[in-house]
N, C-alpha and C positions, 0 to 999 in steps of 0.2 A: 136759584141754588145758593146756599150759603155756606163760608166756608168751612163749618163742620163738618162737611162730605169729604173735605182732603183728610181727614182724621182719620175718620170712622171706618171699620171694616167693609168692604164692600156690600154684605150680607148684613148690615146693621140691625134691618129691620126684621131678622130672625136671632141676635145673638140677645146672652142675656151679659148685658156690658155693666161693670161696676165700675164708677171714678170717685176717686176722692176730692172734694173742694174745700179750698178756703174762704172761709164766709168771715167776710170783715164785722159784720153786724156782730157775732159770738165770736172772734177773735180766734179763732179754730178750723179744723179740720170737720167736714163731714163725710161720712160713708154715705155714697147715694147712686141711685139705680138711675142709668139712661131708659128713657122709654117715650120712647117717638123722636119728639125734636125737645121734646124736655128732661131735665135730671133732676130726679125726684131726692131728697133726704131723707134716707132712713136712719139716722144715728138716734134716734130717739129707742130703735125697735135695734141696732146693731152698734154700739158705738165704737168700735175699732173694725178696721177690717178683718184683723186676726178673729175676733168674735162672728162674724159674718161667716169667714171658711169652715170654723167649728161648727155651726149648725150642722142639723142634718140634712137638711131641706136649703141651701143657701140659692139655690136658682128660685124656689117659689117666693121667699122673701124679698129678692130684685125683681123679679114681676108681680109679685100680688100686691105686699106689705103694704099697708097703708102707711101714707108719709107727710113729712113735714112741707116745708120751705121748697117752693121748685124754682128751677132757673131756665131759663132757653138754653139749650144747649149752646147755640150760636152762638152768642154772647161770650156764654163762657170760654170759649175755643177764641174769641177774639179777645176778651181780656186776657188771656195766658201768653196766647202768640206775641202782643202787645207789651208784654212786659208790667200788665196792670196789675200789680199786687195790692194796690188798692181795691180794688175790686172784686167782688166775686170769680175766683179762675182755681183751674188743676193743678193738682200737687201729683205725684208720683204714688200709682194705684194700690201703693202698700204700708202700713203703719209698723207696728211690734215685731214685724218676723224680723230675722237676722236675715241679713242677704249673704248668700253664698256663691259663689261662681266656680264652676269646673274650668280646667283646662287641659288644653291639649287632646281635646275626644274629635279632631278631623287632622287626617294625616298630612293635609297643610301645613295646618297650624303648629303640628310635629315637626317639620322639614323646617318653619321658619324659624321656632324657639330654636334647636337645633344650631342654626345660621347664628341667633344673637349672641347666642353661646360663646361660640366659635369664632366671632369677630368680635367679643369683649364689647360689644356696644357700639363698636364701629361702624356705622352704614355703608359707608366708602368699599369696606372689606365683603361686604354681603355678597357680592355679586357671585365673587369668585367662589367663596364658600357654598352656593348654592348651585353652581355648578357641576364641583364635585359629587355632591350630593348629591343629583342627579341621574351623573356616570357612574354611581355606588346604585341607586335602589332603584333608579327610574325617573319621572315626571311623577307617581302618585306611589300610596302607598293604600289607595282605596280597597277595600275586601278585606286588609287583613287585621283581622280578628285578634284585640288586645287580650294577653293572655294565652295564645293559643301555639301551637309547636312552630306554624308560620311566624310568627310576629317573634316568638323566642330565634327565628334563624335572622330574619332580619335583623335583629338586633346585635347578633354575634357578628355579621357582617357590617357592619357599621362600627362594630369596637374592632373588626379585626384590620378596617381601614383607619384606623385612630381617629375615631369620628365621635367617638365616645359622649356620649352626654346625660346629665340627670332626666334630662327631659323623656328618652327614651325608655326608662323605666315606668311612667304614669302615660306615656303614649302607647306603649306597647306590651306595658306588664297587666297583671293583672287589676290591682286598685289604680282607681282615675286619682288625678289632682283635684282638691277639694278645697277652696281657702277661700278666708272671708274677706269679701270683698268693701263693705262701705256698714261703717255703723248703724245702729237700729235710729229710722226716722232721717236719715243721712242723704238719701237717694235724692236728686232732683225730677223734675218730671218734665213734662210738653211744654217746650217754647222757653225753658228757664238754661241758662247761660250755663255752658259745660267747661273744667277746665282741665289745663294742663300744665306743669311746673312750669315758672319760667325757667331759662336755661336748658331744658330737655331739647334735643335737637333730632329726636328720631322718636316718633307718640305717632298712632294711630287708634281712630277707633275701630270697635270689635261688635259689629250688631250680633244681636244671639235672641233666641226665641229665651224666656224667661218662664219657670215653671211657678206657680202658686200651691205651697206645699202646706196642708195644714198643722197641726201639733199628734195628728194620728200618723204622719207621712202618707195621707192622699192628696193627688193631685187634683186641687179644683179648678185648676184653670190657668191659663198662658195668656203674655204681653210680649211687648220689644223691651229690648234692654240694649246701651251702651255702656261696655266694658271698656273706657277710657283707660290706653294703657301707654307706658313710655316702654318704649322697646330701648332706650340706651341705658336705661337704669336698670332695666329685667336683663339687660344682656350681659353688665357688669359681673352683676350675681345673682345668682335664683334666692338669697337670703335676701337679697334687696327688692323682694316684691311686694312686700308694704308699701314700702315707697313708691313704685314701679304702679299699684294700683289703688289705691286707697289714700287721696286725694281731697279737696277741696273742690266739691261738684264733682267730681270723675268720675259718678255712678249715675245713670241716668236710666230712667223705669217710665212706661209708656205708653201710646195714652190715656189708653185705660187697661181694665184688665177683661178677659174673655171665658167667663167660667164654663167649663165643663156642661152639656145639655145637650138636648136630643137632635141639634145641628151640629154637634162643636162637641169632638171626643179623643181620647187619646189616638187613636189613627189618622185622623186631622194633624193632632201636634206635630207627631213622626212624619209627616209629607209637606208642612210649613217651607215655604223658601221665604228667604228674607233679604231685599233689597236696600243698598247701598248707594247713597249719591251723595256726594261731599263738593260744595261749590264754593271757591273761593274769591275775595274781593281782587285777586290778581289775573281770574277770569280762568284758573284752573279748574278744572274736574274731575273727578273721578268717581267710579263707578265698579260695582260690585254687588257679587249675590251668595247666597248661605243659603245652603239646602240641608233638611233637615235628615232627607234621605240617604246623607253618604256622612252620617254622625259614624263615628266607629262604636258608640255603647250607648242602647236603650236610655231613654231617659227615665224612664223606670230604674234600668241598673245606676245610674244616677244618683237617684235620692235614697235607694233603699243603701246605698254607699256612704251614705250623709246622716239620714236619721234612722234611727233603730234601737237596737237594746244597748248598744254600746254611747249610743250620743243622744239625747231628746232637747226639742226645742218645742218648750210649753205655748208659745206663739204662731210654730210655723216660723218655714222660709222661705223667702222666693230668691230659686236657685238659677242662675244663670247656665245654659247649659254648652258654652262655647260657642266659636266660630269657625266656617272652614275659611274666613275672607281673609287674609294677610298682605298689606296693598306693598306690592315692589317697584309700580310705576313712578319713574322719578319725578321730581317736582324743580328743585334748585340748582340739580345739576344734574350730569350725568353719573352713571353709580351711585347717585347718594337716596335713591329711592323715594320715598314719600316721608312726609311729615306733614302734619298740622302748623297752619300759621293764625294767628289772630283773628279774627270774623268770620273763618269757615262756615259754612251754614252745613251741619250734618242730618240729613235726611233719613230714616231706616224705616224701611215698611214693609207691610208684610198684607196681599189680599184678606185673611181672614184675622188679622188682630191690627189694622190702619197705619196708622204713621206716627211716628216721633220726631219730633224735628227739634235740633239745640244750635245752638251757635257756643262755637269756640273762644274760650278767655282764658287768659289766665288765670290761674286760682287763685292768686294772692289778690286779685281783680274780679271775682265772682263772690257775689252775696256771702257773707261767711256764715257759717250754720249754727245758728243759737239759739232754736226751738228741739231741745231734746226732752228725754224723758219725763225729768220734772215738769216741766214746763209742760208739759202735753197732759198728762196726768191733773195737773193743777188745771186746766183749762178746763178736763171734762170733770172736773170734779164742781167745777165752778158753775157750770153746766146742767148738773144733776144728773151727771149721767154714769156712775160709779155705783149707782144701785145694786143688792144684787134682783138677778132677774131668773 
């Protein structure tokens, strides 16, 4: 057994799996289809993946298409994990889309934004604020329907205990939170080093199922995604969530992508649970899961939020669709909850789209990102692959 089986979806040998590689030989990216224990290139027949979801037919071209250059899979799963960028290995299973991420669509993650709020950033203060909150609404706020005359009463009780928060308006009103999360071509992927500011003393990460949305707003298909976020900076201020998300390495896409096909459908997505394991050089762990089932809004209602007649994205995005996991287990002390430290090894997996695994650095200490658009563009142009077709 090799270790491309810790990746791969359980169901491997029924999905129709798309990854992206870097080929040192052509100094680039390729679009190319797993099929067996090999991954085939297709950039000859798709040269961006954005071009790929546009098709009409994009499952029969990752199984039929004939193709270039193949790799062992194996291999390549060990040069990535390996840190071989010399070598042939996985990039992050998406090119041109913009990435976008939802927030706040699990009444968790409600309760916790709420908490950062409310404690200015403070970890120390969390406890007690979530306590309250509590003895105000409950343990959960599952069922109730954003938008709806329930979620409207919830909310007046919450302001009517001075609980007051922006958050509660894109948790419980009608429009989600929609914001861009990581520049086009920005995303890290499998095995490549995730960070977090230095100085941030309160950052966890966010696994979330990842939607692959083309330039029509269909969804072709789902991956893992880490929504690296600093919860002392988002807690400060909600204007501070550039900062707070959008990072150096802080977006992390994974490890491949799982298009839409007659195993693997939008009722699949909506029943995804997604597992959490973060293990640290101090011998900490923790542990957590995300179920797709107790989302509070369609991921349908999702993207049709994002793109439409009001916004178009000629590319496609691949949209993060939140988490319910919020980790309050402390680490350095009592009350002071969870944080990220240095080497963490972040695991997120999920049976029917595999594993993503990054280790924790700081940003100013992870590769710095200097293949963008030009640069990508000039490579497939150099390439011959800017035709048209």
């Amino acid at each position: 057994m090799d270790g491309s089986t810790d990746v791969l979806p359980e169901d491997a040998d029924r999905a129709t799996l798309v990854a992206r590689v870097f080929d040192p030989e052509v100094g680039g990216p390729c679009v190319a289809a797993v099929r067996g224990s090999d991954v085939v290139d297709l950039t000859e027949r798709v040269p961006t993946v954005a071009d790929l979801l546009d098709e009409t037919d994009p499952v029969a071209i990752v199984r039929h298409a004939p193709g270039g250059q193949r790799w062992p899979l194996a291999e390549l799963v060990e040069h990535t994990l390996a840190g071989r960028t010399d070598r042939p290995h996985l990039l992050a299973p998406c090119d041109l889309q913009v990435i976008r991420a939802c927030g706040v669509t699990f009444s968790s993650s409600l309760l916790e934004r709420v908490i950062e709020e409310q404690a200015r950033g403070n970890p120390a203060l969390a406890a007690g604020i979530r306590q309250r909150l509590v003895d105000v609404v409950g343990e959960s706020l599952r069922g109730v329907r954003p938008g709806s005359p329930e979620a409207a009463r919830v909310k007046e009780l919450l302001v009517a205990e001075g609980l007051w928060s922006q958050y509660l308006e894109v948790g419980l009103g009608p429009d989600p939170e929609v914001f861009t999360k990581a520049p086009v071509l920005a995303s890290v992927g499998l095995g490549a080093p995730i960070g977090v500011r230095r100085g941030s003393t309160w950052n966890n990460p966010e696994p979330e199922v990842v939607l692959a949305v083309n330039a029509a707003g269909a969804v072709r298909g789902a991956t893992l995604g880490n929504d690296v976020n600093l919860r002392d900076v988002e807690g400060r201020s909600a204007l501070l969530l550039p900062m707070a998300k959008d990072n150096n390495a802080s977006c992390a896409i994974g490890p491949l992508l799982r298009l839409r096909d007659d195993t693997f459908g939008l009722a699949d997505i909506r029943q995804l649970t997604v597992s959490l394991t973060v293990t640290g050089r101090d011998g900490f762990v923790l542990t957590g899961s995300s179920s797709m089932r107790e989302i509070s809004r369609d991921p349908l209602d999702l993207v049709a939020h994002t793109v439409g007649a009001d916004h178009q994205y000629p590319d496609g995005i691949f949209l993060f669709t939140g988490t319910l996991f919020a980790p309050t287990q402390d680490r350095d002390g009592a009350g002071e909850g969870f944080t990220h430290h240095e080497g963490d090894v972040v695991r997120i997996s999920s049976p029917r789209l595999g594993t993503l695994q990054n280790e924790v650095t700081f940003c100013d200490q992870a590769p710095p990102w200097t293949t963008g658009l030009r640069a990508f563009m000039r490579n497939l142009a150099a390439r011959g692959l800017l035709r048209e077709r």
